[in-house]
ZASELUM-821536 format. One line per 4 residues: for each residue x, y, z of N, C-alpha, C. Coordinates in steps of 0.1 Angstrom, whole numbers, plus 5000, padded with zeros to 4 digits. Layout:
BEGIN
X Y Z X Y Z X Y Z ~ ...
//
This chain:
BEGIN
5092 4923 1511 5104 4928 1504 5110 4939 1512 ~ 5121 4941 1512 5130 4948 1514 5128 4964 1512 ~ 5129 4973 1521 5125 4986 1518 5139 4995 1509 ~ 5135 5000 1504 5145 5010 1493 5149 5021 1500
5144 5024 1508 5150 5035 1522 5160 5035 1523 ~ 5172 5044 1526 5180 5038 1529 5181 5054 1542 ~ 5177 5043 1556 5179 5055 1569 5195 5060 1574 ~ 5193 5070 1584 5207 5077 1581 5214 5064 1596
5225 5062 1592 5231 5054 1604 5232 5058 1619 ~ 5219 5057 1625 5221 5062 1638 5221 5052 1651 ~ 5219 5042 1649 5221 5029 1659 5234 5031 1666 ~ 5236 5026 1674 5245 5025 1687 5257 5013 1680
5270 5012 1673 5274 5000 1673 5279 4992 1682 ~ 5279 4975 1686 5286 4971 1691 5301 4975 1696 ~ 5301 4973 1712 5316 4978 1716 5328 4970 1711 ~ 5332 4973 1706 5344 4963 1700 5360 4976 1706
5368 4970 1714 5379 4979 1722 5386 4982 1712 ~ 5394 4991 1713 5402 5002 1704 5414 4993 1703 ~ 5422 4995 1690 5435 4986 1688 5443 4992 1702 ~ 5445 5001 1708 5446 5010 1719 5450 4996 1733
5435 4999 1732 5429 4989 1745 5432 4972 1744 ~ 5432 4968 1730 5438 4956 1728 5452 4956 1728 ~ 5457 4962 1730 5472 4961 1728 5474 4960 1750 ~ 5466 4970 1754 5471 4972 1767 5469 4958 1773
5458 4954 1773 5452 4941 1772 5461 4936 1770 ~ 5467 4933 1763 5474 4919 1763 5491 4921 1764 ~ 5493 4932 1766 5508 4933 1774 5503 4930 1789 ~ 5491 4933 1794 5491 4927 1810 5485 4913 1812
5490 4907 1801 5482 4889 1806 5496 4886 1801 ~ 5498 4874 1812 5510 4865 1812 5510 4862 1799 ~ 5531 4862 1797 5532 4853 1787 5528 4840 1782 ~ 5526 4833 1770 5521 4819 1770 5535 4814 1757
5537 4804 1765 5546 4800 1757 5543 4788 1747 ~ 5538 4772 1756 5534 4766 1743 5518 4763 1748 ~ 5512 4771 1755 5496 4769 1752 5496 4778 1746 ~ 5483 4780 1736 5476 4782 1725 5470 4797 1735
5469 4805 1725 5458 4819 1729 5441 4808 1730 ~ 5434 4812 1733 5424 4810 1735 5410 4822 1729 ~ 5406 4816 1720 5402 4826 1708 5384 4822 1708 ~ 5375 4831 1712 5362 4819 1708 5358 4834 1700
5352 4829 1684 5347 4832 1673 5331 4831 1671 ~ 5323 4838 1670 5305 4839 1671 5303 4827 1661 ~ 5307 4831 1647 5304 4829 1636 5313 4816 1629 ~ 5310 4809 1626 5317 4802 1617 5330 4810 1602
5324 4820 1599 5330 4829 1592 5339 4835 1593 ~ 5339 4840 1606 5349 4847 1614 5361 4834 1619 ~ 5355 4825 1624 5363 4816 1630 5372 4808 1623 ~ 5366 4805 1607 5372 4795 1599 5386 4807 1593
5384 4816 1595 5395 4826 1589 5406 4829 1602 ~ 5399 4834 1610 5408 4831 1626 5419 4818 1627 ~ 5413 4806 1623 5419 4796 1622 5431 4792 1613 ~ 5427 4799 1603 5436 4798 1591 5448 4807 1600
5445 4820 1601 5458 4827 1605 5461 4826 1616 ~ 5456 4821 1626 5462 4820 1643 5470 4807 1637 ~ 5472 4797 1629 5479 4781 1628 5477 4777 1641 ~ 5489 4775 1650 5490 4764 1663 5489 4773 1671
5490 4787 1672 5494 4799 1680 5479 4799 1688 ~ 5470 4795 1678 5455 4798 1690 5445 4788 1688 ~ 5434 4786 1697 5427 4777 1698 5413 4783 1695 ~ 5411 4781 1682 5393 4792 1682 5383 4779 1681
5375 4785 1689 5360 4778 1689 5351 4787 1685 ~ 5346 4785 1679 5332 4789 1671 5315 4786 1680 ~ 5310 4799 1682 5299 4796 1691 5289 4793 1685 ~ 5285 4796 1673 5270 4793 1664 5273 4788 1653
5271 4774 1654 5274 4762 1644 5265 4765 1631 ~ 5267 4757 1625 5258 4752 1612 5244 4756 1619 ~ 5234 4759 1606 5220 4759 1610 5216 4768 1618 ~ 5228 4775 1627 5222 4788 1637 5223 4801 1634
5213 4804 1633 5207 4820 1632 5213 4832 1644 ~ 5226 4840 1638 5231 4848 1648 5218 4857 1651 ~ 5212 4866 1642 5202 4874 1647 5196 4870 1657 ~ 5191 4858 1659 5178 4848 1667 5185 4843 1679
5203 4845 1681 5206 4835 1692 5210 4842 1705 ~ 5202 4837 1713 5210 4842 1726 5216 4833 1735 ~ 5228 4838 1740 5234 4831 1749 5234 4824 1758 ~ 5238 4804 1766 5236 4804 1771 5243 4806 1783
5242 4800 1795 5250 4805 1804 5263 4794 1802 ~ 5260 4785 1799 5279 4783 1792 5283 4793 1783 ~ 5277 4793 1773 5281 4805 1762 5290 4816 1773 ~ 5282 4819 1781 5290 4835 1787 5304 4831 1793
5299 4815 1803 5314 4811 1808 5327 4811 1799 ~ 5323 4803 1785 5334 4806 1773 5340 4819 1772 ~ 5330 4829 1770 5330 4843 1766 5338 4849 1779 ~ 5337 4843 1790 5346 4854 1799 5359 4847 1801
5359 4832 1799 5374 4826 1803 5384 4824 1788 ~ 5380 4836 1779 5386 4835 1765 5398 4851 1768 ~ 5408 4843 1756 5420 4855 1758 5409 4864 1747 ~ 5406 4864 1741 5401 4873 1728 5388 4865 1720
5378 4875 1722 5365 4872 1713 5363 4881 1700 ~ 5361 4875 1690 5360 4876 1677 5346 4879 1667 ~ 5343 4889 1670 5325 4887 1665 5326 4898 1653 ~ 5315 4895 1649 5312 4903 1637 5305 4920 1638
5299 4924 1647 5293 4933 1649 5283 4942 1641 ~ 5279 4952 1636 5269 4958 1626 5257 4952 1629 ~ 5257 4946 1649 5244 4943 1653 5241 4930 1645 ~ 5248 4920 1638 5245 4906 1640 5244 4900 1646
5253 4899 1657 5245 4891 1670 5240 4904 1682 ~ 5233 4904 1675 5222 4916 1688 5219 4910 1696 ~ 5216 4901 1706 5215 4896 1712 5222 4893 1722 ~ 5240 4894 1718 5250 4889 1727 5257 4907 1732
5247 4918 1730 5252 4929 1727 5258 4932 1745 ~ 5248 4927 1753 5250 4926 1767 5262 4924 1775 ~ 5264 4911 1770 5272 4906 1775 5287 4907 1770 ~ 5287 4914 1759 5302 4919 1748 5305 4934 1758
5292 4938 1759 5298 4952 1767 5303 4951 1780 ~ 5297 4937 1788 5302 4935 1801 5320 4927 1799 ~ 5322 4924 1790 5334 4916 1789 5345 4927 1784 ~ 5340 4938 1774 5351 4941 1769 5363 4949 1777
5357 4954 1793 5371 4956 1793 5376 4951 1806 ~ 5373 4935 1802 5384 4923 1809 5390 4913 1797 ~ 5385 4913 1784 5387 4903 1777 5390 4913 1762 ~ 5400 4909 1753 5404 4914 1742 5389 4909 1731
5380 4922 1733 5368 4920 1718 5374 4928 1707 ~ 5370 4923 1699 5369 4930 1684 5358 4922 1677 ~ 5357 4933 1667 5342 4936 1658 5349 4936 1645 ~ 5352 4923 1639 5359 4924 1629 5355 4931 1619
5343 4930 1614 5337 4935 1603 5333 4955 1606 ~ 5332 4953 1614 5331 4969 1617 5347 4971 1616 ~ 5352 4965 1619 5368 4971 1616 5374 4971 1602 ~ 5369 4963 1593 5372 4957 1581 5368 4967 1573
5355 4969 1575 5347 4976 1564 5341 4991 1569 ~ 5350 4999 1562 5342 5015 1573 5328 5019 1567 ~ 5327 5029 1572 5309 5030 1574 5304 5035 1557 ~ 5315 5040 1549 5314 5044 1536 5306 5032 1529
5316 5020 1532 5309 5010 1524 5300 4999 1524 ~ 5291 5006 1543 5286 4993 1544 5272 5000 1538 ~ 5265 4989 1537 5245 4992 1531 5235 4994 1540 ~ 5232 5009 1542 5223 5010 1550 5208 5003 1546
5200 5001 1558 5186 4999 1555 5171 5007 1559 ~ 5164 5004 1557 5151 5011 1567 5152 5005 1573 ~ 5155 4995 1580 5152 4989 1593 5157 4994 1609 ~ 5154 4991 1621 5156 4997 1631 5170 4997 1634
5180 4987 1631 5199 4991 1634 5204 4999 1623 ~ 5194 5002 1613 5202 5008 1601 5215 5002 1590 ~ 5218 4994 1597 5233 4990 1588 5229 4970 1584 ~ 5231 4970 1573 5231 4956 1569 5245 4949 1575
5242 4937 1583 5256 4930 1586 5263 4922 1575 ~ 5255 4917 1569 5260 4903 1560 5275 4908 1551 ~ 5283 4915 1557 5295 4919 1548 5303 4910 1540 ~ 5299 4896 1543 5310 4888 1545 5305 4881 1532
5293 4887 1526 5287 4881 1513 5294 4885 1501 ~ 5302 4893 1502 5307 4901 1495 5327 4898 1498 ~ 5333 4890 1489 5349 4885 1492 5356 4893 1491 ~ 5355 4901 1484 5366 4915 1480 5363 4927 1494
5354 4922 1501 5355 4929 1520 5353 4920 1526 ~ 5351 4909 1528 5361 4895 1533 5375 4896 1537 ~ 5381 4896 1530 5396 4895 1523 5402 4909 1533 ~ 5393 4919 1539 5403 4921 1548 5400 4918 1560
5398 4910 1565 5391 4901 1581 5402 4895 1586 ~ 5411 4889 1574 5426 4882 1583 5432 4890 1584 ~ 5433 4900 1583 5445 4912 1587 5440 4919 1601 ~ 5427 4921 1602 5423 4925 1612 5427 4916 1626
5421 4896 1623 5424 4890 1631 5437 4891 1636 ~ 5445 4891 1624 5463 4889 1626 5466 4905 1638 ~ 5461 4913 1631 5463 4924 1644 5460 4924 1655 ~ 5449 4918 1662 5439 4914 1671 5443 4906 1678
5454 4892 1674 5460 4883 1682 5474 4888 1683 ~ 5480 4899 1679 5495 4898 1674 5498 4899 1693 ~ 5489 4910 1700 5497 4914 1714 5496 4900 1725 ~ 5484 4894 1716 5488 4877 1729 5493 4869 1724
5500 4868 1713 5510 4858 1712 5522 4865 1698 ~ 5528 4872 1704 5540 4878 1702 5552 4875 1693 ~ 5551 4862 1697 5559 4853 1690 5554 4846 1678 ~ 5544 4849 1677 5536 4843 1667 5531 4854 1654
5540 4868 1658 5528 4877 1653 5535 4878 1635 ~ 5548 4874 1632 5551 4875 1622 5545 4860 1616 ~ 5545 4852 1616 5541 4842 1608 5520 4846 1610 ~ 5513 4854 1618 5504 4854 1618 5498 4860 1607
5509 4873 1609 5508 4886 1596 5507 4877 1580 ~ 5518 4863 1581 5519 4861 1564 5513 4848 1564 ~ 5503 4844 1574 5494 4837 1569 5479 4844 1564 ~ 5477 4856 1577 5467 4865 1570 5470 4867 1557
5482 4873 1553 5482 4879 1538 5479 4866 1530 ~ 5483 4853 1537 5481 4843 1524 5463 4840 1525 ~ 5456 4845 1535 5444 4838 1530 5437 4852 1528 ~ 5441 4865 1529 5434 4875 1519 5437 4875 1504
5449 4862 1503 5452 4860 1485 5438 4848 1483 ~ 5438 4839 1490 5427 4832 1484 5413 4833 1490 ~ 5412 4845 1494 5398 4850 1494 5395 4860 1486 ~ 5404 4872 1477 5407 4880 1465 5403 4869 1457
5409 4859 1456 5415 4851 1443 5395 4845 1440 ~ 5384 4841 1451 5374 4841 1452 5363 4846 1448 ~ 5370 4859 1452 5361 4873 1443 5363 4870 1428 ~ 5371 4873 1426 5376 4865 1413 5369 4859 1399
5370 4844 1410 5363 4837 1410 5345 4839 1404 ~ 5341 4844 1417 5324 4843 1417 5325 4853 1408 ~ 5329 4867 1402 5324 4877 1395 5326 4871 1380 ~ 5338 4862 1374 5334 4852 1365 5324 4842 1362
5322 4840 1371 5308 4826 1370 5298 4835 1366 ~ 5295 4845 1378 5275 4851 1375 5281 4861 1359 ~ 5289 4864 1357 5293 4868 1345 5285 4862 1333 ~ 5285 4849 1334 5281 4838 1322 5267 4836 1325
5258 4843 1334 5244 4846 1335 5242 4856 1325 ~ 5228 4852 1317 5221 4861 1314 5221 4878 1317 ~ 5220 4887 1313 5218 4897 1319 5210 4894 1330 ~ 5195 4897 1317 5183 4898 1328 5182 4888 1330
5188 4877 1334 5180 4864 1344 5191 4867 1354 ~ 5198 4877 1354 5205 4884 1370 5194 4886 1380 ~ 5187 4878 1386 5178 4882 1395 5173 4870 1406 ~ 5179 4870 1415 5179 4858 1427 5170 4864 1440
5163 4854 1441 5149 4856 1447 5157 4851 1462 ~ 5153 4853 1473 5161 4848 1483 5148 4845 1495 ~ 5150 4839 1503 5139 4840 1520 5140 4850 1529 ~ 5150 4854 1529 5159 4864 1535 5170 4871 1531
5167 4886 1530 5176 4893 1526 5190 4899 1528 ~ 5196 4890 1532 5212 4886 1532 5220 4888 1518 ~ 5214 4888 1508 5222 4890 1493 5229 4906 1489 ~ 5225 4916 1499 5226 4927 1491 5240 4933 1486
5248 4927 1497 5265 4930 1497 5263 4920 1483 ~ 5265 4910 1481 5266 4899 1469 5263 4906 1458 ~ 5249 4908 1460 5243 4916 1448 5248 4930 1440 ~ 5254 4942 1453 5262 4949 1450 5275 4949 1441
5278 4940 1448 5296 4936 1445 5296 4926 1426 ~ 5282 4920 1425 5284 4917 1412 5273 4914 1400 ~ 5264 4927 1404 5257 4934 1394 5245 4926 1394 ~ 5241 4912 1407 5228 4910 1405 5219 4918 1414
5206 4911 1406 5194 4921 1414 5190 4913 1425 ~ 5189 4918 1439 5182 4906 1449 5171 4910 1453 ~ 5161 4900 1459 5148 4904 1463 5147 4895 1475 ~ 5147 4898 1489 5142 4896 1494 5129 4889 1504
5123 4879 1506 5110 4875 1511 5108 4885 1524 ~ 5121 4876 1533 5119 4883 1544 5129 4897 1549 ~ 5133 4905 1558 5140 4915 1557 5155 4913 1564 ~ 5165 4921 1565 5176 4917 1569 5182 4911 1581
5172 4913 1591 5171 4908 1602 5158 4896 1602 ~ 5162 4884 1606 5153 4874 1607 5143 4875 1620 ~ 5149 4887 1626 5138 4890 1637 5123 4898 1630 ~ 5126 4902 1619 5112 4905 1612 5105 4894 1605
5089 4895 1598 5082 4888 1599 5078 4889 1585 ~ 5077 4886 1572 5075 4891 1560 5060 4889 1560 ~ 5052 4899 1555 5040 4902 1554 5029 4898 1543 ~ 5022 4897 1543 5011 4896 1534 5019 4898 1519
5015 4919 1522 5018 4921 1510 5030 4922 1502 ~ 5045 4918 1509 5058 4909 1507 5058 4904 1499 ~ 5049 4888 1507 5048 4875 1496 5034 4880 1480 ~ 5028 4888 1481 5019 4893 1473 5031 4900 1457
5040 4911 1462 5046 4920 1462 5058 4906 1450 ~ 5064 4896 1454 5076 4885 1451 5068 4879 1439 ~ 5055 4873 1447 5045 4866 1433 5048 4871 1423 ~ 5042 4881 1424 5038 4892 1410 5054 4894 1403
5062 4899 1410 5077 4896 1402 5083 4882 1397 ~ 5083 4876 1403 5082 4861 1400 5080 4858 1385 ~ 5067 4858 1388 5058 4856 1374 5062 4862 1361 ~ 5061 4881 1369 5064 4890 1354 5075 4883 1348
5088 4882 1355 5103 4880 1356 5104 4864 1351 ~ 5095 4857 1352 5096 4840 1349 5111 4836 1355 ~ 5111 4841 1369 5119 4836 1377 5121 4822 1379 ~ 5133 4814 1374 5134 4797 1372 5132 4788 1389
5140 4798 1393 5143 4789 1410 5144 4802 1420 ~ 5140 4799 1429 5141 4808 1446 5148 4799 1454 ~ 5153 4804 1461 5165 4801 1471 5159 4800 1485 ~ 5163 4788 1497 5162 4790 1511 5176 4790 1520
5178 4798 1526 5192 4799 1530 5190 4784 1545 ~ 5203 4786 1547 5202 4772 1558 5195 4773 1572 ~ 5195 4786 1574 5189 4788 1592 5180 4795 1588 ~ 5173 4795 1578 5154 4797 1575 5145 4786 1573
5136 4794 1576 5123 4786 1576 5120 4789 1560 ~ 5118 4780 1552 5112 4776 1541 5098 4783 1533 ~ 5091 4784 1546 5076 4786 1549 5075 4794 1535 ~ 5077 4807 1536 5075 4822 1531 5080 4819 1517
5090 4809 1508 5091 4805 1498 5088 4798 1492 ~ 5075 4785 1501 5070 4777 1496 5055 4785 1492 ~ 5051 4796 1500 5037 4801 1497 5044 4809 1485 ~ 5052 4815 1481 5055 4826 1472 5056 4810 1453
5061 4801 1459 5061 4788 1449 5041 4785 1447 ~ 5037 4783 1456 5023 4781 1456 5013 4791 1447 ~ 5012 4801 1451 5006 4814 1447 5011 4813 1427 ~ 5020 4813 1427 5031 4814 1417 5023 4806 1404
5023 4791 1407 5015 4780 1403 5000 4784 1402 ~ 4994 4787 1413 4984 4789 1409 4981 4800 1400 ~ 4990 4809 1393 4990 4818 1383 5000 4813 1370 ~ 4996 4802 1372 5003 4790 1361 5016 4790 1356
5026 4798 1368 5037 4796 1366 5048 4792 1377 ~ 5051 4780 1368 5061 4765 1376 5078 4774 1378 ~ 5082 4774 1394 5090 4777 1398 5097 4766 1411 ~ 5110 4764 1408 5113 4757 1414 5123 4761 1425
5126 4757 1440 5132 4760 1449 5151 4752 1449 ~ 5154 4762 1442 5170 4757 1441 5179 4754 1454 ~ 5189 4750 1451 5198 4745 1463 5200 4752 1473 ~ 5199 4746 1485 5200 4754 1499 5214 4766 1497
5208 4775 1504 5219 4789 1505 5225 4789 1518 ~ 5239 4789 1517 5249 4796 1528 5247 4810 1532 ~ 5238 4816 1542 5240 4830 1540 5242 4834 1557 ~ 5240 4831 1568 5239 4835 1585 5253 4823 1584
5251 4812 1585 5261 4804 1590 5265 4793 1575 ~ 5277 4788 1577 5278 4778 1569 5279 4765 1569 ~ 5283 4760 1561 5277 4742 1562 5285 4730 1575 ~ 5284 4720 1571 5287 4710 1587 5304 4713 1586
5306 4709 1598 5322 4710 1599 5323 4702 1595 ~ 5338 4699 1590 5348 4684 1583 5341 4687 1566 ~ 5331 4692 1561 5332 4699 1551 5335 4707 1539 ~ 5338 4709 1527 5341 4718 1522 5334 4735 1524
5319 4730 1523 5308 4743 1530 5311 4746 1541 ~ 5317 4739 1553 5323 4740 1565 5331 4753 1564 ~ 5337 4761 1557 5349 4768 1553 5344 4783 1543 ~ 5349 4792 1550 5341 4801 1541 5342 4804 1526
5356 4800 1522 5356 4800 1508 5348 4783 1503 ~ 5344 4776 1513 5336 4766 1507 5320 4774 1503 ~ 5314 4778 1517 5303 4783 1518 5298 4795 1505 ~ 5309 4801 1500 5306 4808 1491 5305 4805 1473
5315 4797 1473 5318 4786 1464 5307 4774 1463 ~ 5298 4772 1469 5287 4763 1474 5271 4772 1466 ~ 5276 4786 1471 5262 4795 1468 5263 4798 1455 ~ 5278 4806 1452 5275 4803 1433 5273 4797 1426
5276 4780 1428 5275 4769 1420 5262 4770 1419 ~ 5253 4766 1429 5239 4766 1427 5234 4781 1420 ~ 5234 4792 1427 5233 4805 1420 5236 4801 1402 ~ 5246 4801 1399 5245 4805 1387 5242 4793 1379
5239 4776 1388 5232 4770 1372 5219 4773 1376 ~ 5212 4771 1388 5197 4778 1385 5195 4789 1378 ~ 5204 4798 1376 5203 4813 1369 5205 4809 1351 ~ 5213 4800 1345 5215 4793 1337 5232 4798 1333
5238 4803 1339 5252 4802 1338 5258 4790 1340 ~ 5272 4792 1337 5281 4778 1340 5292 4787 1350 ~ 5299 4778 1360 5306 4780 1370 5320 4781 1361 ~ 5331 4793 1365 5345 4796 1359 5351 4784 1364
5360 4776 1361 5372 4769 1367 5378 4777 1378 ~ 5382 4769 1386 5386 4773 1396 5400 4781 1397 ~ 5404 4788 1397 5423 4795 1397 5429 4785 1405 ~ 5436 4789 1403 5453 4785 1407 5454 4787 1422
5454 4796 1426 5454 4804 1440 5443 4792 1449 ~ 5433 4785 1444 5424 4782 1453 5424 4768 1453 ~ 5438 4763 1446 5438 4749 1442 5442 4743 1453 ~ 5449 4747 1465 5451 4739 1476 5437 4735 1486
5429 4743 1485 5417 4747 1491 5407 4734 1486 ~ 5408 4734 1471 5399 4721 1466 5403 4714 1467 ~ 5417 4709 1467 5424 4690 1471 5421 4691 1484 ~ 5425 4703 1489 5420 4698 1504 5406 4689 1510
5394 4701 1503 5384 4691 1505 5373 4681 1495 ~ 5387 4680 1487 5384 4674 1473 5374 4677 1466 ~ 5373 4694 1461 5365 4699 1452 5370 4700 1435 ~ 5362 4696 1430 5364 4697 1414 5357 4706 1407
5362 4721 1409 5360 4728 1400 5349 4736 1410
//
């Protein structure tokens, strides 16, 4: 489980260049007139929202697909070639991809980086941890600090493509309305939970922003970084809550290993109480492209459904604001 510590923020953050240095940056690279900026995005997260607000103006690729674990990935040597022949890279920073920390510092001052989420969210409101970077990344768990990520992008691309920067501005504002409109959303649904069956067991502790933002309690198996190892006394530590709590279902998010939830299910049973492992969780990356979970308001929209009927809530109807979003990928409700 998760330590209750909360250490003082002293880690080094990811270089992400100054609105300053991005601006200079891209007054000195040729005009483009009808090619596309060239945009590569770490995360799915980052990228599916990039996309929305760059429209035709930019071309983002997304480096860690479905199923991949930013904490766990390192680069390969294509990866770097993308990374250095891109007008602007787009990562998340708060040391989620710690691994690519190398090679962001060698690029940033030939290529326009930004750290969206360190830009989005200042240090007041992000969740510190005991662990060794100190700061929880998963911001993005949380839509009501989501929702300002397109304004960031829309800033971020406005100096390489110029011409594009007014319609960039009011597509960001249009998809910080239907990522608001989400928050929304999800704070209605777990609403219709029980008080106390407010309590989502997880493999990895990625829930905390979520849990913050709408009054549930999260626990942890493993810690916020998937580069740690949950212990003995962890899965000993989950049992015993489990049980007291007659917790219905535990969650495995999509780029974990199972393992540590199937022993905490086993243990569980053998103290004669039946727990069952609910629908896979969106929480590092989200679901396949061509998708609805492909999309971050899918991927979130995906984790409450399941969240709140295993919890025994019922899901809110969807608003108005998010209605283009579900014909699109033909979601009902």
């Amino acid at each position: 489980m998760r330590s209750k510590d909360r250490a003082p923020l002293t880690a080094r953050v990811l270089c992400a260049a100054p609105l300053a240095m991005a601006l200079a940056l891209g007054a000195a690279l040729p005009a483009r007139a009808a090619e596309p900026v060239q945009v590569v995005a770490t995360t799915g997260m980052i990228g599916d929202l990039a996309a929305e607000v760059a429209g035709g103006c930019a071309e983002v690729t997304v480096m860690m697909g479905p199923g991949v674990d930013p904490h766990l990935y390192k680069p390969s040597a294509g990866d770097v070639r993308r990374l250095a022949g891109a007008d602007a890279i787009l990562y998340s920073g708060l040391y989620l991809e710690g691994q690519l920390g190398e090679v962001l510092d060698r690029l940033s001052g030939r290529v326009v980086t930004v750290a969206v989420a360190e830009r989005a969210v200042p240090e007041a409101e992000r969740i510190l941890t005991g662990e060794g970077y100190g700061v929880d990344p998963h911001v993005w768990m949380d839509p009501s600090l989501w929702s300002r990520v397109p304004g960031v992008i829309a800033e971020a691309l406005a100096p390489l493509a110029p011409d594009c920067a007014a319609d960039m501005a009011a597509r960001a504002e249009d998809a910080a309305r239907a990522v608001t409109a989400l928050d929304g959303w999800v704070r209605e649904s777990l609403a219709s939970v029980p008080e106390g069956a407010r309590l989502l067991v997880t493999a990895h502790d990625a829930f905390e922003y979520f849990g913050r933002a709408y009054d549930v309690e999260v626990v942890g198996i493993q810690g916020v970084s998937t580069e740690s190892e949950a212990g003995i006394a962890d899965i000993r530590a989950v049992v015993d809550l489990v049980v007291s709590r007659k917790v219905p279902a535990l969650f495995v998010e999509s780029t974990i290993s199972p393992r540590t939830v199937e022993a905490v299910i086993e243990a569980a049973r053998r103290e004669g109480h039946e727990v069952t492992v609910g629908a896979e969780l969106y929480a590092d990356a989200m679901g396949g492209a061509g998708t609805g979970e492909g999309t971050y308001i899918g991927m979130i929209h995906a984790n409450v459904r399941a969240i709140v009927g295993a919890l025994g809530g019922t899901p809110a109807p969807l608003p108005e604001a998010l209605g283009a979003w579900a014909v699109r990928w033909g979601v009902a409700g």
